[in-house]
C-alpha angles and dihedrals in degrees: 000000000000123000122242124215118205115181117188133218109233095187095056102045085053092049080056101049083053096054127122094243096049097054087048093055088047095049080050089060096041095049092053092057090040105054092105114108110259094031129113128196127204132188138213145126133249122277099194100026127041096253139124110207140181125225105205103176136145104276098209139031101255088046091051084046088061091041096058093050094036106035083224098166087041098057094041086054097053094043086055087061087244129133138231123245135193 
């Protein structure tokens, strides 16, 4: 058995997780968990890891308020089929 060496190229994976068509994917996501009334989405990628990411959080008091009784962004997330990360 011979051993294989991949090395990756971290530029360009990050050049990917920029692009245009990641963070679009990613606003899809987000929208789909946002589209209660009183919640805001916002989109970027990583500076330190190689990652493209989604914020999806109340976007007033009164909205946060509802989402702490009623685990509102919990339960839109899981019924996206996404899944929560630290």
């Amino acid at each position: 058995m011979s051993k294989v060496v991949v090395k990756l190229n971290l530029q360009g994976i990050n050049e990917v997780m920029k692009s245009p068509e990641i963070q679009a994917a990613c606003s899809r996501a987000a929208e789909g968990v946002g589209s209660a009334s009183g919640i805001e989405t916002d989109v970027s990628s990583g500076t330190i890891r190689y990652i493209a990411y989604a914020n999806v959080y109340p976007a007033s008091k009164d909205a946060a308020k509802e989402n702490f009784n009623d685990n509102l962004l919990l339960k839109a997330i899981s019924s996206a089929g996404l899944r929560l990360t630290k």
